[in-house]
C-alpha positions as CSV (number, residue, x, y, z in Angstrom):
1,X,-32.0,-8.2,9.5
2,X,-31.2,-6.6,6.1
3,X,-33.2,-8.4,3.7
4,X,-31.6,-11.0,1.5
5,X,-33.9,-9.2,-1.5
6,X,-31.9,-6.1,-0.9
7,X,-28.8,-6.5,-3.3
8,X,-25.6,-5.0,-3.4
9,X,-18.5,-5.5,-4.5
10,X,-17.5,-7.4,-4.5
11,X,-14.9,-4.7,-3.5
12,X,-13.8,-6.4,-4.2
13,X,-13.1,-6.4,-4.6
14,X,-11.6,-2.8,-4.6
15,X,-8.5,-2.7,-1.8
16,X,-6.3,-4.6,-4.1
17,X,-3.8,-2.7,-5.2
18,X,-0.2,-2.4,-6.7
19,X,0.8,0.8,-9.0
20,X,4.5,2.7,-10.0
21,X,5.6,5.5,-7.7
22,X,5.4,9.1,-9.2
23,X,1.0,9.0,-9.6
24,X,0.2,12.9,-9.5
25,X,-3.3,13.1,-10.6
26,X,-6.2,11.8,-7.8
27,X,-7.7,9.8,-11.3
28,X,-4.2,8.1,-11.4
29,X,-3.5,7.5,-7.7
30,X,-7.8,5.8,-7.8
31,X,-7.1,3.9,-11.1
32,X,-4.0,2.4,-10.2
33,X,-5.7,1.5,-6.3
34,X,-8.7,-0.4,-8.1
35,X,-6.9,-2.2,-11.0
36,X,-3.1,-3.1,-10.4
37,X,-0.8,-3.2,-13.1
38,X,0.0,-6.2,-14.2
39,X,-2.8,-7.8,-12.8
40,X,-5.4,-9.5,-15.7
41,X,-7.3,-11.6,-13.4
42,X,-7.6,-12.5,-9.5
43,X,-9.4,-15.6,-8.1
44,X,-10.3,-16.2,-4.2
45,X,-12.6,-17.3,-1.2
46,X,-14.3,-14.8,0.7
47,X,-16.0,-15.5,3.8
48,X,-18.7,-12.6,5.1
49,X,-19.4,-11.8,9.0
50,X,-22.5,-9.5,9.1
51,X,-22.8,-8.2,12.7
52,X,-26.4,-7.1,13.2
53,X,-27.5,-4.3,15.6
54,X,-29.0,-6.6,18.2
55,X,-25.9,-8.5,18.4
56,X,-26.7,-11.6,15.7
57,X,-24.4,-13.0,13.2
58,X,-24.8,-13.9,10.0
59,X,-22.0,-15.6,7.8
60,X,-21.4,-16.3,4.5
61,X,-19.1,-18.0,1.9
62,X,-18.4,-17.1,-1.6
63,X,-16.0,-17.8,-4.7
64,X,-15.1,-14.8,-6.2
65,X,-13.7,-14.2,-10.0
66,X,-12.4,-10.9,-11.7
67,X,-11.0,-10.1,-15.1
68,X,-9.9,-7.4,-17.2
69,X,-10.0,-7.5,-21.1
70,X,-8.8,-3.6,-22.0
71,X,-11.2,-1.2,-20.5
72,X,-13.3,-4.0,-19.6
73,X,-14.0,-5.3,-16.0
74,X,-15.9,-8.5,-15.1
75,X,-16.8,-10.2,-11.9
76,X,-18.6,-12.8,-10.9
77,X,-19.5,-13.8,-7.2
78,X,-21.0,-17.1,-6.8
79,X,-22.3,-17.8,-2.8
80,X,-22.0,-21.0,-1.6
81,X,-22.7,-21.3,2.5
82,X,-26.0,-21.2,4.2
83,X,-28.6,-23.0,2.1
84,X,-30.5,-19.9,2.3
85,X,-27.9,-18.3,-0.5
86,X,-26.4,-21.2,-1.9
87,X,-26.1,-21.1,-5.7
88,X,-27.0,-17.3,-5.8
89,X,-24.7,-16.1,-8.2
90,X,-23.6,-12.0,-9.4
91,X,-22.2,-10.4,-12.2
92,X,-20.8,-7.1,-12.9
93,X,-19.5,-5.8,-15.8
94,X,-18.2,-2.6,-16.0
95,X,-16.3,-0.1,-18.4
96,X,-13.7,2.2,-17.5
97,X,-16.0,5.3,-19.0
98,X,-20.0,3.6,-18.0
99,X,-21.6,2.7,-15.7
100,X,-21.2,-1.0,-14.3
101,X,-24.1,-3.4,-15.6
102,X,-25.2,-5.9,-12.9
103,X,-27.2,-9.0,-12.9
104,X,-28.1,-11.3,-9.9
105,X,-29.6,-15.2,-10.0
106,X,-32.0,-16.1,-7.5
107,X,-32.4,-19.7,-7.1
108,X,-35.5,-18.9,-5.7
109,X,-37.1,-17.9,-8.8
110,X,-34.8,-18.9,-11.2
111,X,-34.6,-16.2,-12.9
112,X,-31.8,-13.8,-13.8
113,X,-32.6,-10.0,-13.0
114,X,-31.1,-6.6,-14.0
115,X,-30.0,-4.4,-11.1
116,X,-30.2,-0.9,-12.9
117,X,-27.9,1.9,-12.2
118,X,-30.7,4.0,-9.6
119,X,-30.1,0.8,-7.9
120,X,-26.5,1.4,-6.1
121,X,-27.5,2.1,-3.0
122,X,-29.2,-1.6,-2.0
123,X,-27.9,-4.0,0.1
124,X,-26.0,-6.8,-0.9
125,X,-27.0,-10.0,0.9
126,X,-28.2,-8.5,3.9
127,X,-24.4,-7.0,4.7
128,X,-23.6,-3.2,5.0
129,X,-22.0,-3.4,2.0
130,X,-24.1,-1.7,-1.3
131,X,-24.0,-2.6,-5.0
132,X,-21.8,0.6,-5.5
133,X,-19.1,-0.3,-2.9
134,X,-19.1,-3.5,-4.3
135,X,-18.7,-2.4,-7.9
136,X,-16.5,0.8,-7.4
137,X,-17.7,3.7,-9.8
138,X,-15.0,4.5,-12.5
139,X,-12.7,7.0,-11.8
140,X,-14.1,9.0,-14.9
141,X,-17.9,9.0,-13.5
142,X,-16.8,11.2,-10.7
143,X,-15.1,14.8,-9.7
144,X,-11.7,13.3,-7.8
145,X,-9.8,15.7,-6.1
146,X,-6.4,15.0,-4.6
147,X,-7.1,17.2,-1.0
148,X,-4.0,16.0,0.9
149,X,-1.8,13.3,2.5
150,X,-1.5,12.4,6.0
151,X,-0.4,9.7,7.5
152,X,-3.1,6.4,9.3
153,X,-1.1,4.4,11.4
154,X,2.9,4.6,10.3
155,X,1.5,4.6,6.4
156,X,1.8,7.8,4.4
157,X,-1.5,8.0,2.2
158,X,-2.9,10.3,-0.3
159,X,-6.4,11.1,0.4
160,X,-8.8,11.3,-2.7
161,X,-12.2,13.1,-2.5
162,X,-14.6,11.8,-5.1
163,X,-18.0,13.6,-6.0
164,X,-20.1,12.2,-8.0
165,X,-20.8,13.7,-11.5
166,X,-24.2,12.5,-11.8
167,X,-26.1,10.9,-9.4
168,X,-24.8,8.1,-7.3
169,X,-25.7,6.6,-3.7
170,X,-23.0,8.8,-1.9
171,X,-22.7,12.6,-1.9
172,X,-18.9,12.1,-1.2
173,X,-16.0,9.7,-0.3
174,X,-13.2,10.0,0.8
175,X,-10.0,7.6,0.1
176,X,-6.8,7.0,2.2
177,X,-4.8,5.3,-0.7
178,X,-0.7,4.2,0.3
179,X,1.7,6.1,-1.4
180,X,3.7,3.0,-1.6
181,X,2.1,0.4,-3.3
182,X,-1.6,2.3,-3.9
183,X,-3.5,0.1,-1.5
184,X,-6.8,1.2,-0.2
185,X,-6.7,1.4,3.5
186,X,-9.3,3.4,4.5
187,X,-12.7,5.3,3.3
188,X,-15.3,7.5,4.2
189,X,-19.0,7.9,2.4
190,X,-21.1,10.7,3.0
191,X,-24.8,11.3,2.2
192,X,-27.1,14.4,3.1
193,X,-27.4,13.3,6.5
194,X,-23.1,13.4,7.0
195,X,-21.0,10.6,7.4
196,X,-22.9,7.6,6.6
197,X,-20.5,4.3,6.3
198,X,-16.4,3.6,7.0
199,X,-14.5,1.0,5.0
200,X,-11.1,0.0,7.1
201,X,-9.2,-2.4,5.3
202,X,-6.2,-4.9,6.8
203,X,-4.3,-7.9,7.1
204,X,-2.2,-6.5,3.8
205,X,0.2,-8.8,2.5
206,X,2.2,-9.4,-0.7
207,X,0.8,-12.8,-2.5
208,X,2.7,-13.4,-6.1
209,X,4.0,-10.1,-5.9
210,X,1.1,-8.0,-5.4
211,X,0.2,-6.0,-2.1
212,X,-3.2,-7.5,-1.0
213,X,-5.8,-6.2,1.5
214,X,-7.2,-10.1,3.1
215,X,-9.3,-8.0,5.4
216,X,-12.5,-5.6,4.3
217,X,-15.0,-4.0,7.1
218,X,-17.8,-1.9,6.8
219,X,-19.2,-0.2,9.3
220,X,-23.0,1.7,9.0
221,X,-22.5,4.4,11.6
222,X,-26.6,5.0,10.9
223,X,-27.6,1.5,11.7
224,X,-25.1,0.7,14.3
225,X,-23.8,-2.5,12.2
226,X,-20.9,-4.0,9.9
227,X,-19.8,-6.3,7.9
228,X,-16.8,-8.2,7.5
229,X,-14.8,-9.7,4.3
230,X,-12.1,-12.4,4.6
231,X,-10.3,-13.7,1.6
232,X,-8.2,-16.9,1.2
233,X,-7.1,-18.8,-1.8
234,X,-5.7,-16.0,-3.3
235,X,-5.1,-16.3,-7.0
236,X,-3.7,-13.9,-9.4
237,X,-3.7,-14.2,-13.1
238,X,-4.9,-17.6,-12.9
239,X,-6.6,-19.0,-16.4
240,X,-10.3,-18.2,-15.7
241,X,-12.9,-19.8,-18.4
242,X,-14.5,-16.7,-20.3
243,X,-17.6,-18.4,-19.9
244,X,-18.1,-17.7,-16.1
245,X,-19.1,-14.0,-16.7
246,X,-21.8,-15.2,-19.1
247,X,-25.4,-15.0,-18.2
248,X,-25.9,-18.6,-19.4
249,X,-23.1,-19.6,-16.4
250,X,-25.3,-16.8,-14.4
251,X,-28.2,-19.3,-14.9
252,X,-27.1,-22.7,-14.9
253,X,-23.8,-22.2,-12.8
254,X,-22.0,-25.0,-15.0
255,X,-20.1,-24.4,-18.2
């Protein structure tokens, strides 16, 4: 079992996606897959399904909360279900040209810690899922290369290669993004060993308006083992108190 110490986005998490037609650039097609015009804030239940290598499951239940104040993006994920992780609560705040800052409550020491920027590549509650595919790199961080389109399934994608422009956790991903409606679909990370972890996303559907991915799984293809994200509840541009992507909420989880 991945340890619950080892933290990781909430992709949020990042397979939501709406944009206008006529993106040229691989930084516009990535921008517009990761924040959707029009959207300020989203809102929703996620439910995780970690399948471990020797066949064990391990579930758990979040609330999720995302804004964006100008260049500005904040998220909060606050866990709920088992006991073990009730009331463990994350934050990321990011910039469109920096580096996302990260802080994580532990209710078993009370205590809110900083998750540096070496720290990417750690688990995030024992899932497959890392702080850095959690908390998407901007665009602007990375080398982004438009190499193609081809088609997954019936859906014509563009396929984005990102490198890295100083270090990060992957030497390389690779992004199937719809030329449609700029929905992630698919992605590929690769470290110095090869291809290290796949992100297939599903169960798209339009919810006020907006394409949205109710379906996330990661698959390690080193460790043999994945991880699964449901949402429900979906909320768009909902009024969300500024206060929960505070580090006194991060604390005290009450307002």
């Amino acid at each position: 079992m991945k340890g619950l110490t080892k933290i990781l986005p909430l992709v949020a998490f990042a397979a939501l996606g709406v944009g206008l037609a006529g993106a040229q650039t691989a930084d516009e097609i990535l921008a517009k897959s990761r924040s959707p015009e029009g959207v300020l804030s989203f809102q929703a239940h996620v439910d995780m399904t970690i399948a471990e290598v020797n066949g064990a499951f391990l579930c758990r239940s979040a609330e999720q909360y995302w804004v964006r104040d100008g260049e500005t993006t904040k998220r909060l994920v606050a866990f709920e279900t088992p006991s073990s992780v009730r009331n463990t609560r994350f934050l990321a705040v990011a910039s469109d040209s920096e580096p996302a800052q990260r802080l994580l409550f532990s209710p078993a020491t009370g205590k809110v810690s900083e998750l540096g920027s070496t720290q990417g590549s750690r688990w995030f509650m024992g899932s497959d899922f890392s702080l850095e595919d959690i908390c998407p790199r901007s665009p602007s961080l990375d080398t982004n290369v438009l190499i193609g389109r081809e088609n997954l399934g019936a859906t014509p994608c563009y396929v984005v290669e990102s490198r890295p422009r100083a270090a990060g956790q992957y030497l390389r991903v690779v992004h199937w993004i719809s030329t449609e409606n700029f929905v992630l679909l698919k992605a590929e990370m690769y470290d110095q060993s090869g291809l290290a972890k796949r992100l297939v996303v599903s169960k798209i559907e339009v919810v006020d308006g907006i394409p949205t991915a109710r379906s996330l799984k990661m698959d390690d293809l080193r460790h043999w083992s994945s991880t699964v994200l449901e949402f429900s509840d979906i909320r768009y541009n909902k009024e969300t108190p500024a206060a929960l992507f505070t580090t006194a909420y991060l604390a005290k989880g009450s307002l």
